[in-house]
C-alpha positions in Angstrom: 0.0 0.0 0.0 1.3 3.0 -0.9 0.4 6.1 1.3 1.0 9.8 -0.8 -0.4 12.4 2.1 1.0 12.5 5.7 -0.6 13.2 9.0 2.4 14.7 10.8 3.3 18.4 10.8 6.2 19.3 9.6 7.5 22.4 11.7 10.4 24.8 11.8 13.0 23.5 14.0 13.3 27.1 15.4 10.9 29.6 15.5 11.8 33.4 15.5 10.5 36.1 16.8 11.6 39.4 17.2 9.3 42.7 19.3 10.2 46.0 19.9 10.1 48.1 22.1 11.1 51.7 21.5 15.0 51.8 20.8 15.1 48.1 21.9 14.1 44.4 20.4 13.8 41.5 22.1 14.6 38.6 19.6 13.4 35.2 20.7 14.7 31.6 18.9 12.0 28.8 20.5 13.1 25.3 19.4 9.4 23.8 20.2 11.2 20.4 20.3 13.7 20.5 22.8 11.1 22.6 24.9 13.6 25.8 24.9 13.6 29.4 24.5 16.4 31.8 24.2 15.8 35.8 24.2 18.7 38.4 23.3 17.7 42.1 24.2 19.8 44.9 22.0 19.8 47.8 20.5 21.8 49.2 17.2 22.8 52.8 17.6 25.4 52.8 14.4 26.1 51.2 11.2 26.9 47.5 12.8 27.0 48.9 16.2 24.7 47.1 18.6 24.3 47.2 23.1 23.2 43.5 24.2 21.5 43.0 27.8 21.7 40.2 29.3 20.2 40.4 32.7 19.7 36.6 33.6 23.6 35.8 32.5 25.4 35.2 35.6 28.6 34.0 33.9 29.6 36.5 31.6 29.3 40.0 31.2 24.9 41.4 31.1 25.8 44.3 28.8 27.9 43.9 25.9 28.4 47.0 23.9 30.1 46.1 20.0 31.6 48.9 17.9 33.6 47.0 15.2 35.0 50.3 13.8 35.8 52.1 17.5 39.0 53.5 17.0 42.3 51.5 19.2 43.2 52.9 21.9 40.3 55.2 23.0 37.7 54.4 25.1 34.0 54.1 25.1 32.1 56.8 27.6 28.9 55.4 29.1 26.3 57.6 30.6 22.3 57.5 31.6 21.0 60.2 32.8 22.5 62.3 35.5 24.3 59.1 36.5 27.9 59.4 36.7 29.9 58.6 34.0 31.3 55.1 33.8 34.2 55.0 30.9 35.7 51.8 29.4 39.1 50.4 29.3 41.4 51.1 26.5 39.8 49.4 23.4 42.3 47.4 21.6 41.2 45.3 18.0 42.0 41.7 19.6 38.4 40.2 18.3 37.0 40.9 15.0 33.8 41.9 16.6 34.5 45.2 18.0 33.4 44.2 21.9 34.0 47.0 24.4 35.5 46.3 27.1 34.3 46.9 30.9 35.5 46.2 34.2 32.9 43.4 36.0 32.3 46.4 38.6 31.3 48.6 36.0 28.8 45.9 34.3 26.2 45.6 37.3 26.3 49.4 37.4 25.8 49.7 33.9 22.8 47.0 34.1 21.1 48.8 37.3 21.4 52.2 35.3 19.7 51.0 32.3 17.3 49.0 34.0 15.8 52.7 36.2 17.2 55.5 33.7 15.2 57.0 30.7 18.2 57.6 28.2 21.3 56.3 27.7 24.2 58.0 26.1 27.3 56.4 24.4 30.3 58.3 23.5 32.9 56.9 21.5 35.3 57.7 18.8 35.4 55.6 14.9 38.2 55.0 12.3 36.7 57.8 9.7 38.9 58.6 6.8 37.0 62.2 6.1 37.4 63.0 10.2 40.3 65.0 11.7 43.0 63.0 11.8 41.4 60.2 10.2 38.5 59.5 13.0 35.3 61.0 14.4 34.0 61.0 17.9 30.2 59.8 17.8 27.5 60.4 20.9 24.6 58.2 20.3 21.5 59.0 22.2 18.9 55.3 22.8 16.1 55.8 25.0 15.2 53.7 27.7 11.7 54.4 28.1 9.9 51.1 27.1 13.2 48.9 28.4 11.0 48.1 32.0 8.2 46.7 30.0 11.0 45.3 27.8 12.3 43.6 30.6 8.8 42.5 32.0 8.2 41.0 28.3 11.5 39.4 28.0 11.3 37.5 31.5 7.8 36.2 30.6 9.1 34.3 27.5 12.1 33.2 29.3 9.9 31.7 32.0 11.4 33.8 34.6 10.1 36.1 37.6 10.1 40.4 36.9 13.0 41.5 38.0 13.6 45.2 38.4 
């Protein structure tokens, strides 16, 4: 007996799903299968330059800013608000990526700052051939005025309780 039709679905192994909130996107991947969900929170401010929250990582750092064309040996100035102003360590091209680099100290502050503020500044000089001596210093402005319902959203897919 030959059978032509089929009676199982056929799904995606991951489904994707991306919302947005303001300045900010929570992007989901949910592999139905294996019963598990994985949520990435950012923000692109420039070209291919993007601010990633993690607030549930525990192991690495819970905000990851990447500039791939930040300029060696300058540093990255992070404000929100009337906050004072946290400022990077030297950035130096060892990854292809363009990952600014913060002291672990500096990381929870950044978190709890973003997590209460309403905007967020970034200050941070780029490799620019037409700038003065060939670079450009850039302040991008992201708001954070949807990031607590952000945050509420992004714990309910992850299965998690609201944490402010």
């Amino acid at each position: 007996m030959c059978r032509n039709s089929f009676s199982a679905e056929i799904i995606e192994n991951i489904s994707k799903q991306e919302d947005k909130f303001g300045d900010w996107v929570v992007a989901c991947e949910e592999d139905e299968m294996m019963d598990k969900i994985n949520c990435k929170i950012f923000s692109q401010f420039y070209d291919n330059s993007f601010i990633y929250v993690q607030p549930n990582n525990k192991v690495a750092n819970q905000v990851v800013i990447m500039i791939p064309t930040a300029k060696n040996g300058t540093t990255l100035k992070f404000k929100v608000d009337k906050n004072s102003l946290i400022v990077s360590d030297n950035i130096a091209k060892n990854d292809a990526y363009g990952i600014i680099p913060f002291s672990p100290v500096n990381q929870k502050t950044m978190l709890n700052q973003i997590k209460s503020g309403e905007n967020l500044y970034l200050r941070f000089t780029i490799n620019d051939p037409k700038g003065l001596n060939g670079e450009k210093e850039m302040t991008a402005k992201i708001s954070l005025a949807e990031f607590s319902k952000l945050l509420t959203h992004y714990n309910i897919k992850m299965g998690n309780a609201v944490s402010k």
